[in-house]
N, C-alpha and C positions, 0 to 999 in steps of 0.2 A: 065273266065269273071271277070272282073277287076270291083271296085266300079266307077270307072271311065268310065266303059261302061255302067253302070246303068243308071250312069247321064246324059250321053249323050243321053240315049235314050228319057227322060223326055217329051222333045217337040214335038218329033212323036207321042208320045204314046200321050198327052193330046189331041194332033189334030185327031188322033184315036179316042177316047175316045167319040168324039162330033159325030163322024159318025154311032158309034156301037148303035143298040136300049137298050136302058138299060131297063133291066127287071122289069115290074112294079111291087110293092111289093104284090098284089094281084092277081096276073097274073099265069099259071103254068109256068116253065121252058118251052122255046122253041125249038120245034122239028129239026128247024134249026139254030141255033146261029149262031152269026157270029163272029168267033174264031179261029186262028189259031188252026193247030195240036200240039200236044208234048209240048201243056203250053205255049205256046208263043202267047203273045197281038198279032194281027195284025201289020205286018212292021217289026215288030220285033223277037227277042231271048229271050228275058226276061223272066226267070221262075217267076209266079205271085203267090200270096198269098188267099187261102180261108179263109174267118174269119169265120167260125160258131157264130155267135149270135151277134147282131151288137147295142148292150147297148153301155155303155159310155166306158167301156175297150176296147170292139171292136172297136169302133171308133176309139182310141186311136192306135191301131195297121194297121186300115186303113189309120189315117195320117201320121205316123214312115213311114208305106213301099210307099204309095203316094204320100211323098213330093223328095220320090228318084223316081218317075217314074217306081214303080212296079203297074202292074196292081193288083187290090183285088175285088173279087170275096164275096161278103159276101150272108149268107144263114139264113135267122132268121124264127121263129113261130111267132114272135112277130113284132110292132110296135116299129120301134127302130129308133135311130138319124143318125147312120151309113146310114140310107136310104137315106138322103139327101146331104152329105157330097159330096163336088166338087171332091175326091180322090177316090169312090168308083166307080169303071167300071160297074161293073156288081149288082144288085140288085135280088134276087130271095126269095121270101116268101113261107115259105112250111106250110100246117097242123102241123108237131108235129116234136118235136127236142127231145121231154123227155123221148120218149119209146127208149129202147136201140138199140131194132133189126130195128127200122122203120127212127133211126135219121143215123145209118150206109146207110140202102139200099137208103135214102134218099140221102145225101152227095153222093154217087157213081153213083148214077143218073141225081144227075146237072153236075158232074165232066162230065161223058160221053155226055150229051145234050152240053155240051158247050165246049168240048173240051180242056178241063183243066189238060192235062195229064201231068203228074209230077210236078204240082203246092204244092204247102204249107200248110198244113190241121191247123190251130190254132184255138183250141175249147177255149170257154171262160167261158164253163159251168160245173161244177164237172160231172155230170153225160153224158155227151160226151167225157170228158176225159177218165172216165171209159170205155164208150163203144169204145172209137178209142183205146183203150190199149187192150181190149180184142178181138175187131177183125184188129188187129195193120197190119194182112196179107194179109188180104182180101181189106183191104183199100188201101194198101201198091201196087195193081195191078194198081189202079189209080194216087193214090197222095203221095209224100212224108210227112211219119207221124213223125215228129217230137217230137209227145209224149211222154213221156216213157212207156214202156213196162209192163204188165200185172202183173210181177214180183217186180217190181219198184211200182206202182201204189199200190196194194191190202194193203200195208205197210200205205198208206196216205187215201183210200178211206176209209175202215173201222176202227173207234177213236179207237177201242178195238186196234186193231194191233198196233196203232200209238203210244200208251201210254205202251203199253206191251214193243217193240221195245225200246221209250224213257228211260223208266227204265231199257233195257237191257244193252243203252249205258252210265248210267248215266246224263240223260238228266232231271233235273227237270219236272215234272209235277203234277196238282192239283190232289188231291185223290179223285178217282173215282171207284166207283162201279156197277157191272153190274147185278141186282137181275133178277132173271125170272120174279119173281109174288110178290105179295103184299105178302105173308109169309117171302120170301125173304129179301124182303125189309122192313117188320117191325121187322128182329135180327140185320139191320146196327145199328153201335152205330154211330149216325154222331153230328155235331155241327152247327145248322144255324146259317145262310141260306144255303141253295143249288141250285143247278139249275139239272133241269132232262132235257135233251137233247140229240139227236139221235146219238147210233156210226155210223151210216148213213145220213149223216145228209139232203140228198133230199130225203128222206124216210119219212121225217118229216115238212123238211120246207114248201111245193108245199102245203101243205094240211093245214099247220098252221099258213103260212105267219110269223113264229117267229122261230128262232135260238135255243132259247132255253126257259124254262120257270124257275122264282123262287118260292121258296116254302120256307116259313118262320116258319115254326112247322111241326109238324106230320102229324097232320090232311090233312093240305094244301099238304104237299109231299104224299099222301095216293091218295089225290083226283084227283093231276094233275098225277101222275104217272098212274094210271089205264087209264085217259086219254089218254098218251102218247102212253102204252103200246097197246091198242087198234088199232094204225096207223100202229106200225110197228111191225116186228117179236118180239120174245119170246128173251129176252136178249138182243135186241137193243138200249131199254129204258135205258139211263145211270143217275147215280145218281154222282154229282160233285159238290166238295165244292166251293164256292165265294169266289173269291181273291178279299178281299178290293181294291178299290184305280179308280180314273178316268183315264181319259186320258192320264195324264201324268204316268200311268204309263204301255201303254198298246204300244206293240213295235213289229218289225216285221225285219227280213231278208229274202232279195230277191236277186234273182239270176238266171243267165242261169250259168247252171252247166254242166260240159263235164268233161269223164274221171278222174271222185275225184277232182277235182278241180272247181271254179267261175272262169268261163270266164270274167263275169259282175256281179257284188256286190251292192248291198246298204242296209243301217240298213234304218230305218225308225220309228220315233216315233208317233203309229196313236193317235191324240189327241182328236180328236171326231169320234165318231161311230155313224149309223142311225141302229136301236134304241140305244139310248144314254148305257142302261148297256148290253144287250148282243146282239152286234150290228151287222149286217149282211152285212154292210159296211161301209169304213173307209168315214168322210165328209172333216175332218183337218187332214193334215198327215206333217211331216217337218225330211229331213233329218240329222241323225245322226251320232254319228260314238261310236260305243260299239262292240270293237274285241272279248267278252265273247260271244256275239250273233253269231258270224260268227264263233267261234271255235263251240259250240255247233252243231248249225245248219249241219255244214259242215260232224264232227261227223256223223251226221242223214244221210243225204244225200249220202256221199261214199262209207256207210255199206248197203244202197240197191241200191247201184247203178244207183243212179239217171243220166235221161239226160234231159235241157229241163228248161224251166221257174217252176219258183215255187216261193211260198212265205208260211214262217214259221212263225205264230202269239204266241207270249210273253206276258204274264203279270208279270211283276215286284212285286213282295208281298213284301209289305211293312213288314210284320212280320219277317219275315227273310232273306232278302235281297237279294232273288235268284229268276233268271227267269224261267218262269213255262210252258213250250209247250202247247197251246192251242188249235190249231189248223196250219191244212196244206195245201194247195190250188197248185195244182200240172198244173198250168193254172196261163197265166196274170189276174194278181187280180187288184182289180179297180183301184189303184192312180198309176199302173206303170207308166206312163205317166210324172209321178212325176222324173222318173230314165233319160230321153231325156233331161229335164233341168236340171240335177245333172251332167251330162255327161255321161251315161251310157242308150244308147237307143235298151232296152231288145228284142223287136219283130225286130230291123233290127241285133241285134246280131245272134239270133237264124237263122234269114233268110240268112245270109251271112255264118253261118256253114253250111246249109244246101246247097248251093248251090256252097259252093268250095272255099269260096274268104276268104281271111285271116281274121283275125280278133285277135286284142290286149287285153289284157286282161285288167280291168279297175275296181274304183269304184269311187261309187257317191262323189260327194263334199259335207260337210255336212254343215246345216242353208239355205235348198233350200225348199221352200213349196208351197204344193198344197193344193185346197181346190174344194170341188162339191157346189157350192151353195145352190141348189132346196133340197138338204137335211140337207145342213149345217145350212141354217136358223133355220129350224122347229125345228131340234135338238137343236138350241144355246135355240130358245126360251122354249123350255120344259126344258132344265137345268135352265136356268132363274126363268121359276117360279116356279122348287123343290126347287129354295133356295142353288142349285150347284150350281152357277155362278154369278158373277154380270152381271149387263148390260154392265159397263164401260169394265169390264174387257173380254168380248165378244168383245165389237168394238175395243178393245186393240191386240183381235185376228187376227184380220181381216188387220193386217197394217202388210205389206211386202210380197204379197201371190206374187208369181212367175209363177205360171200356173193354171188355171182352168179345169176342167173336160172335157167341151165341149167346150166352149168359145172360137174364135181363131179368132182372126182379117180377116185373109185369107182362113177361110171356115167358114164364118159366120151362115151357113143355119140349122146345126144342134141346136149351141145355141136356136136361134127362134125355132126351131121346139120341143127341149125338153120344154119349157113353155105350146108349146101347147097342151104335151102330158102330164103336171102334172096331169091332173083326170082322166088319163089311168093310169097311173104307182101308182097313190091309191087305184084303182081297184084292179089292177093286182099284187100288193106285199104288200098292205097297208103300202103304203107312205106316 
């Protein structure tokens, strides 16, 4: 199947699409769908795509494969934008995506209610990644798991491994400690500030709604860390020094990666993050181009044999001029969306290995930028009034953005819809 039969099918499938009941997002999966066998929309061949979790990254992967006329199948716990989007066929809302055993038997249960046999699994959540890597065979009866494997994975889910591995390949990263207990941690000799933060880090975040915490003396590290240590296991609590520096100097490579090598590339410099110092997503992001990122990166990636989207986070330390591995996201991470207007559109890459059809190898064009608003404001204006930023130099930000998060002339309904969901999404993450 040729990309040229994908296109063709577009017009079927949308007239399809009006006829199928689309599943309300509070509704169970239906006993009888109406779905082809063997993954195929109605009318059609076409192998379709499940998005697990259908935030603004999933969306973004609903629009990639829905403006080629792939049907997408999205499955959320939550209140998401992806629900209303003209590109998503199918809508299905479950109880719980977070438990490991219950987001797998979940996922294998819409696949079979609906008939979605050798469709596309893209999870958009670290801890779905985890669990489609560890039961990568049991999924693998229903869906094509483009994941990476369990082997691949444990290197990126747990930070102890990640930074263990980094320093085995000569990979920059910030000095990090992992004490058991507060004995432990009051013989570190360290220098603040620091941040204590999970080598698991949805072991921490779901419960704390923050990334990480900082600690400005002893005391403050004594207080937050028994804190911390209380959420998660004996040794998960990590102890890591603060790289000075903002936006400008906080950087990221992304890639689908096959066989040692990028299929699809881009550096990316994230210029603002929500929360503004240790932020849990990028708001201003603008593409770059630093081949020290991508030899590094790739480094990482071939020695555990990566396959698969991913994105490697950088900070630049102004002290000594060297980028510092932060963190890994082994999943489309929020601005890829950014990589479609760079020239390199990562979820129809992966889709198009996965289902047979060639694909060239490519990387972004750099001075291309994206921006989320609903978060980028709040952040500009809490830098604004620490006295990090001007005003002027804010709306100076905001001249030349290229794509928005949700925003899209020809699927307008999601934009409207995330507005209406900003006093859910303050609930729900403290936004």
């Amino acid at each position: 199947m040729t990309e040229r039969t994908i296109r063709e099918h577009t017009a079927s499938e949308r007239g399809a699409a009006s006829t199928v009941d689309r599943q309300d997002a509070d509704s169970p999966a239906r006993t009888e769908p109406r779905w082809t066998q063997f993954g195929a929309y109605p009318g059609t061949e076409t192998v379709g795509a499940v998005v697990v979790g259908g935030n603004f990254p999933g969306l973004g992967i609903v629009r990639s494969l829905g403006r080629r006329g792939i049907p997408v199948c999205v499955i959320d716990d939550e209140i998401s934008v992806s629900r209303v989007s003209r590109y998503t066929t199918h809508h299905v809302r479950v109880p719980d995506l977070l438990d490991e055993q219950r987001a797998v038997d979940t996922v294998l249960d819409v696949g079979r209610r609906l008939g979605l046999d050798g469709w596309i699994l893209y999870p958009t959540r670290d801890e779905n990644v985890a669990a489609f890597a560890r039961y990568r065979d049991t999924l693998a009866t229903q869906f094509r798991v483009p994941s990476p494997g369990w082997d691949s994975v444990q290197w990126i889910w747990d930070k102890r491994r990640t930074y263990d591995m980094a320093g085995q390949l000569g990979i920059p990263a910030p000095r990090t400690w992992c004490p058991r207990d507060v004995g432990e941690l009051d013989e570190l000799d360290l220098e603040f500030p620091v941040a204590i933060k999970p080598a698991i880090k949805e072991h921490f975040i779901y419960a704390t709604k923050a990334k990480a915490w900082r600690a400005d003396n002893r005391e403050e590290l004594r207080e937050k860390f028994q804190r911390a240590a209380a959420l998660v296991e004996p040794g998960e609590a990590m102890v890591q020094e603060v790289i000075p520096g903002d936006g400008r100097h906080q950087f990221a490579y992304c890639a689908f990666y096959k066989d040692g090598q990028a299929i699809g590339s881009m550096v990316a410099q994230r210029r603002r993050q929500h929360p503004p110092e240790f932020g849990r997503a990028s708001t201003l992001a603008e593409t770059v181009d630093i081949p020290l990122l991508e030899e590094l990166s790739e480094r990482f990636l071939r020695h555990v044999n990566f396959y698969g989207l991913v994105e490697m986070e950088y900070k630049l330390d102004p002290r000594d001029g060297r980028y510092k591995l932060l963190d890994i996201n082994a999943r489309a991470w929020g601005y890829h969306t950014l990589g479609q207007r760079a020239g390199v559109d990562f979820p129809y890459l992966l889709y198009a290995d996965q289902v047979g059809l060639p694909v060239e190898p490519c990387r972004a064009q750099p001075g291309i930028r994206w921006i989320r608003l609903v978060t980028d404001l709040p952040t500009g204006a809490v830098e604004i009034k620490a006295g990090t930023l001007s005003l002027r130099s804010y709306l100076r930000s905001l001249r030349g953005i290229h794509i928005e998060s949700v925003f899209a002339r020809e699927d307008p309904l999601p934009g409207i819809f995330e507005l209406a969901l900003i006093p859910y999404e303050a609930i729900k993450r403290g936004f």
